[in-house]
C-alpha positions in Angstrom: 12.1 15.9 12.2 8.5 14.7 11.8 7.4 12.2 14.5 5.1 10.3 12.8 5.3 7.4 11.0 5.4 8.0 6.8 2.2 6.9 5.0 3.2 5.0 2.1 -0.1 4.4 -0.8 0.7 1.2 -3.1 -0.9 1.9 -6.8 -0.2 -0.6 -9.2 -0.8 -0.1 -13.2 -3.8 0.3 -14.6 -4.6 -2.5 -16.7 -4.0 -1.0 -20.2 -0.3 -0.4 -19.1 2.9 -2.0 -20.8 3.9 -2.8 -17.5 2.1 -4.9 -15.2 -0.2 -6.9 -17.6 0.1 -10.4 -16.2 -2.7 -12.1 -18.9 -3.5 -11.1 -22.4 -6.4 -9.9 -21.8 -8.4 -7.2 -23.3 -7.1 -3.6 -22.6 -8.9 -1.9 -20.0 -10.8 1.3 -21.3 -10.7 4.8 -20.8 -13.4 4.8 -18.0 -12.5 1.5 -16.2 -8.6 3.7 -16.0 -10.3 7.3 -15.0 -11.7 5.2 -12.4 -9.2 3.6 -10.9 -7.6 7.2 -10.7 -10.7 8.5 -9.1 -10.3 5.7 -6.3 -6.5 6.5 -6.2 -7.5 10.2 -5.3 -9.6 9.3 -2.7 -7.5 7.3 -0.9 -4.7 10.2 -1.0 -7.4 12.6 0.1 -7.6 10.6 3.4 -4.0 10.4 3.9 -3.6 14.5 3.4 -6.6 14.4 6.1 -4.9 12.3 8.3 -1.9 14.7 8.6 1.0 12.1 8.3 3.9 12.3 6.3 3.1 10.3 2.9 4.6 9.3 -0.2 2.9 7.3 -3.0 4.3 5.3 -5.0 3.1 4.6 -8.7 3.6 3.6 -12.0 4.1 6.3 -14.6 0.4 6.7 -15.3 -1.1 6.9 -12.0 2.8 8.7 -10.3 1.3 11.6 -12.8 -2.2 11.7 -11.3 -1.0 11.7 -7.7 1.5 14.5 -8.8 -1.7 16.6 -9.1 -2.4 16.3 -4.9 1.6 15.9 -3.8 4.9 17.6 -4.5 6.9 15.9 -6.8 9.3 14.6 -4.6 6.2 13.0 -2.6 5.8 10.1 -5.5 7.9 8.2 -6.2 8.0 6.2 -9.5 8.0 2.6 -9.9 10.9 1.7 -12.4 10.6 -0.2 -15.5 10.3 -3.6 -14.2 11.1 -7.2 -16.6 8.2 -8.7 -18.5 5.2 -9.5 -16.1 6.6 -13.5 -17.2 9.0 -13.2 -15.3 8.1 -11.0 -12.2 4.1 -11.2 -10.5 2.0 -8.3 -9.7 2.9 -9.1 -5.7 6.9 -9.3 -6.6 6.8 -5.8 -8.2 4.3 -4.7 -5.4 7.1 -5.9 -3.0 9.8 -4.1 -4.4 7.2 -0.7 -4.3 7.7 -1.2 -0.3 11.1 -0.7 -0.8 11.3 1.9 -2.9 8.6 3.7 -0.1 10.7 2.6 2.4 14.2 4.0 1.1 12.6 7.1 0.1 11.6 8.3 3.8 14.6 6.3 5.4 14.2 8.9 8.5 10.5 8.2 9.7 10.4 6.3 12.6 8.1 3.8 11.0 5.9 3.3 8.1 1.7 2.5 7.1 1.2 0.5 4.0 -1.8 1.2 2.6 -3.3 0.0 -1.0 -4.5 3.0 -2.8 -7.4 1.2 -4.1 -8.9 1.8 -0.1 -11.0 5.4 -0.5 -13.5 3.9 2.7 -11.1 4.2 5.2 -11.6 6.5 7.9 -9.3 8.9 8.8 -9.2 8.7 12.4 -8.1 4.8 11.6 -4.7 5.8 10.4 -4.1 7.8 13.4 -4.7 4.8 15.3 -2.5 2.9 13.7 0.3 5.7 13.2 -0.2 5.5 17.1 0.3 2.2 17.7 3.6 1.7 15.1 5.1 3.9 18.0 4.5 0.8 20.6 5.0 -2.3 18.4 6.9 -3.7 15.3 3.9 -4.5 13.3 0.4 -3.3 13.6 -2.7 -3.3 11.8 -6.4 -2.5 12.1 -9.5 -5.2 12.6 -12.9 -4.4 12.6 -15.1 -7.6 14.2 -11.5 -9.8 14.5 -11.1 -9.1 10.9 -8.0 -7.7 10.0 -7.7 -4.6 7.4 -5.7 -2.0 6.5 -3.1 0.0 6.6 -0.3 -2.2 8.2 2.1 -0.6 10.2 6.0 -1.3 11.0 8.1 0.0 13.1 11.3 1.7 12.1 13.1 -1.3 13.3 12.5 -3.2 10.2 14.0 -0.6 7.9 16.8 -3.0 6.7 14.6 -5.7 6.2 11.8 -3.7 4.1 14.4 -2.3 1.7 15.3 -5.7 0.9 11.7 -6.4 -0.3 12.4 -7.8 -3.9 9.6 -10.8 -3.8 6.7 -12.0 -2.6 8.3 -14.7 -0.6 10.6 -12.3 1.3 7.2 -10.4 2.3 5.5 -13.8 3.5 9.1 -14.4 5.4 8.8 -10.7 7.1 5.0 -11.3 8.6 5.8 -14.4 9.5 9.0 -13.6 11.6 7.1 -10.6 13.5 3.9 -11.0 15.4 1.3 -8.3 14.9 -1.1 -6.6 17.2 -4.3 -5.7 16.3 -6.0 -2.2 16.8 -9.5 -2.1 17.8 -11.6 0.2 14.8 -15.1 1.1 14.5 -14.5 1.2 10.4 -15.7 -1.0 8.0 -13.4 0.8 5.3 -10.4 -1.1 6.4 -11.7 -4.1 4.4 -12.9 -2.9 1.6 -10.9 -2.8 -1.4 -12.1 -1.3 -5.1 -10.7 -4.4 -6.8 -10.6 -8.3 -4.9 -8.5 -10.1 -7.6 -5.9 -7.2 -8.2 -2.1 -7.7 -7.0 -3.2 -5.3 -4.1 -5.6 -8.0 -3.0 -2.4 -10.7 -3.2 0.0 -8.4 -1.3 -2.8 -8.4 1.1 -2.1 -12.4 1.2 1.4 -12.0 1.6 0.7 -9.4 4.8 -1.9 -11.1 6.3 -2.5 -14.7 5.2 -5.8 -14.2 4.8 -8.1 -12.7 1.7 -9.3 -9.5 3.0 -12.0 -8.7 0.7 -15.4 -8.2 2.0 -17.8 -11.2 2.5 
């Protein structure tokens, strides 16, 4: 049995998909999507790096391109979902934590990390794989600001597989205090996109906006 807290990388749809459009707005094109794949990559690269068990979990499109980097059973894919009306981009990104969560049930803890964070150093999610071993919810801060990946304890299983909203995410960070890990790396707040649902399930985690100044 592997020691280490699982890795779990948070992609959300690329803007062109069926699922997860939450305005009508133009489709995104070919190049905006190869490069959101490209950023995706990157941010799986570190994890492999890293050595910690990891899963990704991903809409159809982007499941497909992690599939190139992972064994299958590695990704895990994010089911079809009800009309973005009726579900936000944080709900759905809520119930992706569960689905992570359920599908490495015997790690004795868990990072979530958005996969649209290629900075990130890879010695920072050893730190913080460290640290989930010591405490029921951790996270990173470079200069007292806090960043990514969070960590959680296996403790919490029960809780995290109930994940279904955004509102049952706020109630989670808000129940447990978190402790901060000292990291000489600005990469742990910088994201590739400041208004996507990754930036509002950083909200919900930390109740602050993350994105750099």
């Amino acid at each position: 049995m592997n020691k280490q807290p699982t890795l779990i990388i948070l992609a959300e749809p690329t803007l062109n998909s069926a699922v997860g459009r939450d305005d009508p707005g133009p489709p995104s094109t070919g190049g905006q999507a190869m490069g959101l794949f490209s950023v995706m990559d990157s941010t799986v690269r570190r994890g492999l790096a890293s050595g910690l068990p990891m899963i990704v979990v991903a809409p159809p499109d982007m499941a497909r391109q992690a599939r190139t980097l992972l064994p299958g059973n590695d990704v895990v894919d994010l089911p079809d979902l009800p009309s973005p009306s009726s579900c936000s981009r944080a709900d759905r990104l809520a119930r992706a934590v569960a689905a992570g969560v359920e599908a490495s049930a015997n790690a004795p803890g868990w990072l979530l990390l958005p996969a649209d964070m290629p900075m990130l150093q890879v010695d920072t999610l050893r730190a913080v794989a460290h640290a989930v071993a010591l405490y029921t919810v951790v996270f990173p801060q470079y200069r007292h600001r806090r960043g990514h990946p969070v960590g959680f304890s296996a403790e919490l299983f029960s809780e995290l597989i109930r994940l279904d909203n955004e509102r049952d995410l706020a109630r989670l960070t808000a129940r447990y205090p978190a402790m901060g890990v000292d990291v000489d790396d600005p990469g742990v707040l910088m994201a590739h996109d400041a208004q996507s649902g990754l930036a509002q399930l950083r909200v919900q985690l930390h109740g602050t906006n993350l994105a750099p100044r």
